[in-house]
N, C-alpha and C positions, 0 to 999 in steps of 0.2 A: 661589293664582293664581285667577282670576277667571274663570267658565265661558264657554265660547265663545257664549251668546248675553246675555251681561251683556257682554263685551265688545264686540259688535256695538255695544251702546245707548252704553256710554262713546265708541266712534267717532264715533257721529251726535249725540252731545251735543256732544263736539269740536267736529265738524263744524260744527255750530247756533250756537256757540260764536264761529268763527272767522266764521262767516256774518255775525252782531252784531257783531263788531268792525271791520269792513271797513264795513260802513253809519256806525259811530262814527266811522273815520277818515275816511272820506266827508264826514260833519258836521261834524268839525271844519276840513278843510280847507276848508269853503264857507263857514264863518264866521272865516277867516284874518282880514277884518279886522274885525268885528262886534265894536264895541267892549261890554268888560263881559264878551263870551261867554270862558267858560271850557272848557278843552278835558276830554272823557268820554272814556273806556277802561271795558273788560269785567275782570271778575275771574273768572277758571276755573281757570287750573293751580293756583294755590293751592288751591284749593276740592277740586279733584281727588285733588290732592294728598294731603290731608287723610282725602281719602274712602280714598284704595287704602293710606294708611297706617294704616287703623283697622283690616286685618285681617278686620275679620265681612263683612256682606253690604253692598253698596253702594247707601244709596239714593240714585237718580237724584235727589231731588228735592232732595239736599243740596248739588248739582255744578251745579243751575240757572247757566248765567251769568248775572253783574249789573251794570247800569253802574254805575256811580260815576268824579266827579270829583278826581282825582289830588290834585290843589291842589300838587304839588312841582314848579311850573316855574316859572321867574323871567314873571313879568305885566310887560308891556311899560305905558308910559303909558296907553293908552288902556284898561288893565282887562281887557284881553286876553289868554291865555296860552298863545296856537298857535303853534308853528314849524313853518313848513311842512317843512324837513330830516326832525326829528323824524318828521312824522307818514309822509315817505313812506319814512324808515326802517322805522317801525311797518307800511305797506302791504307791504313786500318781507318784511319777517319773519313777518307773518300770511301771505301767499301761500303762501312756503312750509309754515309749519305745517299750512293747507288741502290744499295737495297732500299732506299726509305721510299726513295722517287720510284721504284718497281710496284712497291707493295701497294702505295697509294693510287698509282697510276691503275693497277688492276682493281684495286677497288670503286677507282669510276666507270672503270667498265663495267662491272658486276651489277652496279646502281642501274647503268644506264640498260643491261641487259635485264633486268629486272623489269623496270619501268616498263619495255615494250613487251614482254612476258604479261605483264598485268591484265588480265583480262575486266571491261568496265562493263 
């Protein structure tokens, strides 16, 4: 298990994470009809993934998120491969993931504010 100020930094990577991807769905929906533009997404849970299943110590700098373009959506005529559906799906399922990494992130604070509150 991963000490509680390594998992602080995995929240705020989350976080940083989910921050980039909301500006990406942002971009993709302004260039809904920008013929040519192809639609970008962030890669992290896999990365993350990867990181909390190797067991040793996790470095941050392996869990960076990164954009990259998808390329697996049917391109409409004009070279274009944004649905708008799509991306405000992707907006409602980033939100919540944002909220999840807030709520928890404050609840290690609360733990941790506690802890030094605790009189022995």
């Amino acid at each position: 298990m991963p000490e509680t100020s390594n998992i602080l930094d995995l929240l705020e990577a989350g976080i940083g994470a989910e921050s980039l991807r909301q500006k990406a769905i942002a971009g993709n929906i302004a260039n809904l009809e920008t013929p040519g533009y192809r639609r970008i997404d962030v890669r992290f849970a896999e990365l993350l993934e990867k990181a909390l299943d190797s067991g040793g110590k996790i470095d941050l700098s392996e869990i960076e998120p990164q954009l990259h373009q998808p390329k697996q959506t049917p391109v409409k005529s004009n070279g274009n491969d944004v649905n708008l559906e799509t991306e405000v799906g992707e907006m409602v399922k980033n939100t919540l993931r944002h909220k999840a990494y807030i709520r928890v992130l404050n609840k290690k604070y609360r733990q941790i504010e506690l802890a030094l509150n605790t009189k022995t």
